[in-house]
Structure formats: structure tokens, C-alpha cells
Residue, then its C-alpha position, 0 to 999 in steps of 0.5 A: x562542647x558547644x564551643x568546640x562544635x562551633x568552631x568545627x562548623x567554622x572551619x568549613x569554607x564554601x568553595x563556589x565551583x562556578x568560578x573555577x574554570x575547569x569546572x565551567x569548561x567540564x560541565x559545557x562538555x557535559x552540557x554539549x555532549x548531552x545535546x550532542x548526544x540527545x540530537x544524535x537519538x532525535x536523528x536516530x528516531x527520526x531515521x528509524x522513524x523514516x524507514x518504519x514509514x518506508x517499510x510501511x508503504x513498500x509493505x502496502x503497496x506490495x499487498x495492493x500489488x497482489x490484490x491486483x494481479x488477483x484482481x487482474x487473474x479473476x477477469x481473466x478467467x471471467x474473459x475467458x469464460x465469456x469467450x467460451x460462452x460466445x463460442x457456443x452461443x454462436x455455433x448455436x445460433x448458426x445451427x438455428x439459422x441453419x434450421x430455420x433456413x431449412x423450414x422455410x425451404x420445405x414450408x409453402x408460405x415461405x416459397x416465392x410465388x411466381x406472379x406471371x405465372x399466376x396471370x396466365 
């Protein structure tokens, strides 16, 4: 039996596939479309990557955009309180000159003095 089975093992034959040509050129193809295939991913990801930086940067300056015009509604609210404020302070500041200007015409301290009628 032993013989047998050495014969059966010496039936076998090694076939080398890389000196078959149509093996070489199918496993190139398959080497090629691999690369081709892993540059096509590598673009993709690097498209995607892209657009994920370009919807970032649209999404923050979209938001400091807002915190600006808050910003910017903020002082204006703040002007036209100031403005308000100045209005009154004004009208305030007439109605006291106004005033003031009454006491010192009642007042006799503050009324011209005539010298030459003084010296007569």
C-alpha cells in the first residue's frame, strides 16, 4: 500500500502559474484595478474630506454672521437708548438754564450796577 501511495504522490506535478501569461496579465489587471480602485476611494475621501471642511467653515461663518447682526441689533438698541437719554438731558438742561436765568433776573446780586449813577 505504501507503494501505491507513493506512486499517487508522484503523479502530482507543480504547474508554476507565473510563467503562464494569462495568469501574469489577469493578476497586473487585478493589481491595476485594485490601485485604481484604491486612488478612486483616496479621491473620493479626499472630495468628501473637502466638502466636510467647506460645510464647516460655511456653517461658522454662518454663525458668526448671526452673532454679529445680534451684535450689531444690540448697539443699536444701546444708540438709540443714548439718543433717548441726550433728548431728555437736554430738554433738561434748557428747562434749568431757563430757571437759572429767571433767578438771577429777580435776584439783586445779580443785577447790573449802574457806576454813574453811583458817583452822582
Amino acid at each position: 500500500m505504501e507503494g501505491a501511495q507513493e506512486q499517487e504522490d508522484d503523479s502530482f506535478t507543480n504547474v508554476s502559474l507565473a510563467d503562464d501569461p494569462e495568469h501574469i496579465s489577469e493578476a497586473q489587471d487585478s493589481r491595476e484595478e485594485k490601485v485604481h480602485s484604491t486612488m478612486m476611494y483616496t479621491e473620493m475621501d479626499a472630495v468628501e474630506a473637502e466638502n466636510q471642511a467647506e460645510l464647516e467653515e460655511k456653517t461658522r461663518l454662518i454663525n458668526q454672521v448671526l452673532e454679529l447682526q445680534h451684535t450689531l441689533e444690540d448697539l443699536s438698541a444701546r444708540v438709540d437708548a443714548v439718543k433717548e437719554d441726550n433728548l431728555k438731558l437736554k430738554s433738561e438742561n434748557q428747562v434749568l438754564g431757563q430757571y437759572i436765568e429767571n433767578l438771577m433776573s429777580v435776584s439783586s446780586v445779580f443785577h447790573t450796577t449802574d457806576t454813574k449813577s453811583k458817583r452822582k
